[in-house]
C-alpha positions in Angstrom: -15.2 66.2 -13.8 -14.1 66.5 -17.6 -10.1 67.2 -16.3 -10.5 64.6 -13.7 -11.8 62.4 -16.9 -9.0 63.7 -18.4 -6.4 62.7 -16.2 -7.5 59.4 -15.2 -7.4 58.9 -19.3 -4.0 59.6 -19.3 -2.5 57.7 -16.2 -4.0 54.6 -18.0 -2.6 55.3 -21.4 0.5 56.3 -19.5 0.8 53.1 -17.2 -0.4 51.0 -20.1 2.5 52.6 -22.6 4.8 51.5 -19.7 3.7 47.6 -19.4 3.9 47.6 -23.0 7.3 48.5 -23.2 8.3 46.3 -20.1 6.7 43.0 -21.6 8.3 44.0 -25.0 12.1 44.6 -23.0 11.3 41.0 -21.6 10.9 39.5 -24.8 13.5 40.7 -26.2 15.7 39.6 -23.2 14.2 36.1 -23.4 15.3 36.1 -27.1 18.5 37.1 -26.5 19.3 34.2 -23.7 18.1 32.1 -26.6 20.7 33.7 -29.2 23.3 32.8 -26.3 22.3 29.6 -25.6 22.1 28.5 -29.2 25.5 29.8 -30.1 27.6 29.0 -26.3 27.9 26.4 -23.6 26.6 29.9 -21.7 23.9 28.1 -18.8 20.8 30.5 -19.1 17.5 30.0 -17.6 15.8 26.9 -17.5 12.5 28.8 -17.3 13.5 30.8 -20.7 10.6 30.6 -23.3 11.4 28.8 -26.4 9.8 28.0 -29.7 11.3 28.5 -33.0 9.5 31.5 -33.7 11.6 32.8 -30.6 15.2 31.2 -32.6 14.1 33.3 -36.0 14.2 35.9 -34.2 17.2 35.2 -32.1 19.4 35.9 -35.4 19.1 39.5 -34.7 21.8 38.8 -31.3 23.7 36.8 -33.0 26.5 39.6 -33.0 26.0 40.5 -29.5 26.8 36.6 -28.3 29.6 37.2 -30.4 30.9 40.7 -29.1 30.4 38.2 -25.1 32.4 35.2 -26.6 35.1 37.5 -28.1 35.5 39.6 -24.7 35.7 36.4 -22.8 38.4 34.9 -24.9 40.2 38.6 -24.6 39.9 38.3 -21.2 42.0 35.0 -21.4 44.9 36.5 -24.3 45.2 39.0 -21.8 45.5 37.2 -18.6 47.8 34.3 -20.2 50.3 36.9 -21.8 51.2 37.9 -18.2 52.7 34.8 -17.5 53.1 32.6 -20.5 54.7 33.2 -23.8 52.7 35.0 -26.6 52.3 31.5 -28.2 50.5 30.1 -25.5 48.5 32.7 -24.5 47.1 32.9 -28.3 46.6 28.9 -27.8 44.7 29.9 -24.4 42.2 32.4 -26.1 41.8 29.7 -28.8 40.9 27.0 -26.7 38.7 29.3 -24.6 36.4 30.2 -27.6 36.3 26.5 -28.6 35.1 25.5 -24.9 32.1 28.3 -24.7 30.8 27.1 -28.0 31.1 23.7 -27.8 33.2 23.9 -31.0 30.4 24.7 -32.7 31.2 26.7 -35.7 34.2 24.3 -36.3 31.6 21.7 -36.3 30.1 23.5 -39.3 33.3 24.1 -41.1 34.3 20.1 -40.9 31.1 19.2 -42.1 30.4 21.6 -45.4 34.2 20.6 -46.0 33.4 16.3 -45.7 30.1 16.8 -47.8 31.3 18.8 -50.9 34.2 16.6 -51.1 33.1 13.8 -50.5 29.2 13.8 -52.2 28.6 14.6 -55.7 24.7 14.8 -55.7 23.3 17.8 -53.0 21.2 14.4 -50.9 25.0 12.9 -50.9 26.8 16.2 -49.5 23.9 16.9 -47.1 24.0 12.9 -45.8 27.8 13.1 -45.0 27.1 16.5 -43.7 24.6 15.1 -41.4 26.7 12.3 -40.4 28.6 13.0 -36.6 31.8 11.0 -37.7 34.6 13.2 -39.3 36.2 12.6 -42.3 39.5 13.5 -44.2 38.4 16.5 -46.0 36.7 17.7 -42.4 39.7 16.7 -40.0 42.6 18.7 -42.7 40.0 22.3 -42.8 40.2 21.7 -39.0 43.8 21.2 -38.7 44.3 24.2 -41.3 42.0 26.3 -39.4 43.2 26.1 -36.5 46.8 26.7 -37.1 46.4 29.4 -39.3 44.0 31.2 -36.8 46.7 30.7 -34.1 49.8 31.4 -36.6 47.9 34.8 -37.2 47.0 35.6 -34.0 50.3 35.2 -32.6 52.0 37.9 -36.1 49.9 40.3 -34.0 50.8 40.0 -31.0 53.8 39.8 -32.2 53.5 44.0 -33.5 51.8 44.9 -30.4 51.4 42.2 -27.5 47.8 43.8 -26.8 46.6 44.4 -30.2 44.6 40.7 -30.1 42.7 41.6 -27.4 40.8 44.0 -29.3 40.9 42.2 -32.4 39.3 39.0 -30.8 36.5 41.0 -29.6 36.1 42.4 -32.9 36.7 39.6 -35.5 34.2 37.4 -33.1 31.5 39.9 -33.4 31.8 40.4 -37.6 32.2 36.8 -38.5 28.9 35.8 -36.7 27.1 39.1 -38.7 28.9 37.8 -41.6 27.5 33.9 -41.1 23.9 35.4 -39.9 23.3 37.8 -42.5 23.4 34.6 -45.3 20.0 33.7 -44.0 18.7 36.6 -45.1 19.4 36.1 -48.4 19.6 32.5 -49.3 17.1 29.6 -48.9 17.0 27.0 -46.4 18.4 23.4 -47.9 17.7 20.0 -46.0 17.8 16.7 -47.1 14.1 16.1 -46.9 11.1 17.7 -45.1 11.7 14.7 -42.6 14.8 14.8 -41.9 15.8 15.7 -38.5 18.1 18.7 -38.4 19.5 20.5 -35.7 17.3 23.9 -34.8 18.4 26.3 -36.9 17.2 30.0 -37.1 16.1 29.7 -40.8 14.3 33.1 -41.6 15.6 36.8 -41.1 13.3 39.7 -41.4 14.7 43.3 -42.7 14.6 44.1 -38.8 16.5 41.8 -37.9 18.7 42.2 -40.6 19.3 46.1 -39.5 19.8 44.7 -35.6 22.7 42.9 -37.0 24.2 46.1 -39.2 24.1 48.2 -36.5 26.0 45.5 -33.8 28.3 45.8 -36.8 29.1 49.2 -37.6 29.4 49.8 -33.7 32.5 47.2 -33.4 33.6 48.7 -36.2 34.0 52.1 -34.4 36.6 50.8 -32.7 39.0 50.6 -35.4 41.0 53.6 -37.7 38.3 54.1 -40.1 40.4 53.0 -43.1 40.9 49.8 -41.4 37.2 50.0 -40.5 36.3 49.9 -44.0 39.0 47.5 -45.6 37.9 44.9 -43.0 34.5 45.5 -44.2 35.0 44.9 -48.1 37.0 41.6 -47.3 33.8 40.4 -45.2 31.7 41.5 -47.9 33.6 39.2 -50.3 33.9 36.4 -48.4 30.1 36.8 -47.4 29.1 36.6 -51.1 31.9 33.8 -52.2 30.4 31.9 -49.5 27.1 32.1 -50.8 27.5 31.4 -54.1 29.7 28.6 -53.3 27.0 27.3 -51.0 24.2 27.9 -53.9 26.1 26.2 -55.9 27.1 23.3 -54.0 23.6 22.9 -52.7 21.3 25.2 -53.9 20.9 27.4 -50.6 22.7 27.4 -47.1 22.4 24.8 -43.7 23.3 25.3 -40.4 26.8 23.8 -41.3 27.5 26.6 -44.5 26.9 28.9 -41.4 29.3 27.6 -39.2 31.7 27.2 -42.3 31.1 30.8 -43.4 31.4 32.0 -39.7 35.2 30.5 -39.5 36.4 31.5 -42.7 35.6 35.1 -42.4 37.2 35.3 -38.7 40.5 34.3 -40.5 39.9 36.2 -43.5 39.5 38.8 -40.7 42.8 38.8 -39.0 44.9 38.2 -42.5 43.7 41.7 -43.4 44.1 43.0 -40.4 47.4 41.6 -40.2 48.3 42.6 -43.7 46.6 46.3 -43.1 49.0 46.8 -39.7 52.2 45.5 -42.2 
């Protein structure tokens, strides 16, 4: 009776070790579809769960939407550059990242860029940040964003007609860590405690944190490791110049310094690639 006792004991433990698991696998799948469909015009869902409990801790994907958003825009480099010239096949993989995100980091980058230079208090910057109409200081980082990102591109293709396929998948994947990884260490600004703000994941445990490291160093596997760990000490500059500019500016980060930080360390990305393969 005592081994059947026994037994019995350890089917349940056994069988309740196993929903355990499966209800935590779901969770973290239903955060995940939340990462994706915060970041991309991905369609997920509509039964998903959501809260903003559920975006906090969506940060910790952030890199993995990016590894999906860079191998979809390789997929389109590398499809285009059979038929089309290497310019507008780069211009193809551009315009493909720009339509699964909605533009959304570019958003970011035009807005930071309008409100430091066109406020001088931090309510000024973060009203013309909040503000949907784009100004001059927004529309020329756009412009110059955008042309160098495709200038670049298209210098590497141009030393290997492949070698952005890779690199898209790559670059996409750090920059987000790179954006994600400020929340982690900087606080939260909005205009008021009223103010209505797009959702933002705005806390970022040590867990998540480490999620986001590791999604990291495995991309980075996939380059020579000297290139591996240039590439990392230019993102580790441009993480910490972006912070203390945005401290500075405003005393912590937004959603926008995110976006902003996000696009400027994809190019910083590819320039030291680019200067790394010269």
């Amino acid at each position: 009776m005592k081994h059947q006792a026994d037994s019995l004991s350890s089917t349940q433990y056994t069988d309740t070790t196993n929903s355990l698991k499966a209800i935590g696998f779901k969770r973290q799948w239903q955060v995940f579809l939340v990462a994706l469909a915060f970041f991309t015009r991905i369609p997920i869902p509509e039964s998903t769960p959501y809260s903003s409990e559920r975006l906090n801790q969506a940060n910790r994907y952030f890199g993995v939407v990016g590894i999906i958003i860079g191998l979809l825009t390789a997929i389109v480099y590398w499809i285009s550059v059979q038929v089309f010239p290497i310019e507008l096949a780069v211009a193809a993989a551009i315009i493909c990242g720009l339509l699964l995100t909605g533009a959304f980091h570019e958003d970011g980058l035009a807005d930071v860029f309008d409100g430091f230079g066109g406020g001088w208090s931090v309510e000024q910057k973060l009203n013309i940040m909040k503000d949907s109409r784009l100004g001059t200081y927004g529309a020329s980082a756009l412009v110059m964003m955008l042309g160098c990102r495709w200038a670049v591109l298209i210098a590497l293709a141009k030393i290997d007609i492949l070698l952005p396929v890779g690199l898209l998948i790559v670059m996409h994947t750090l920059s987000r860590i790179c954006a994600a990884s400020l929340i982690f260490s900087y606080p939260y600004v909005r205009a008021d405690q009223d103010s209505k703000v797009k959702p933002l994941a705005n806390q970022q445990s040590q867990h998540d944190l480490w999620v986001l490291i590791a999604t990291g160093l495995i991309i980075l596997l996939l380059l020579p490791l000297e290139m591996a760990i240039s590439l990392t000490l230019v993102l580790f500059v441009v993480r910490w110049l972006c912070g203390k500019w945005f401290q500075q500016q405003l005393g912590g980060y937004t959603g926008d310094c995110l976006g902003a930080t996000q696009q400027i360390a994809e190019l910083m990305g590819y320039l030291t690639l680019l200067a790394w393969l010269s």
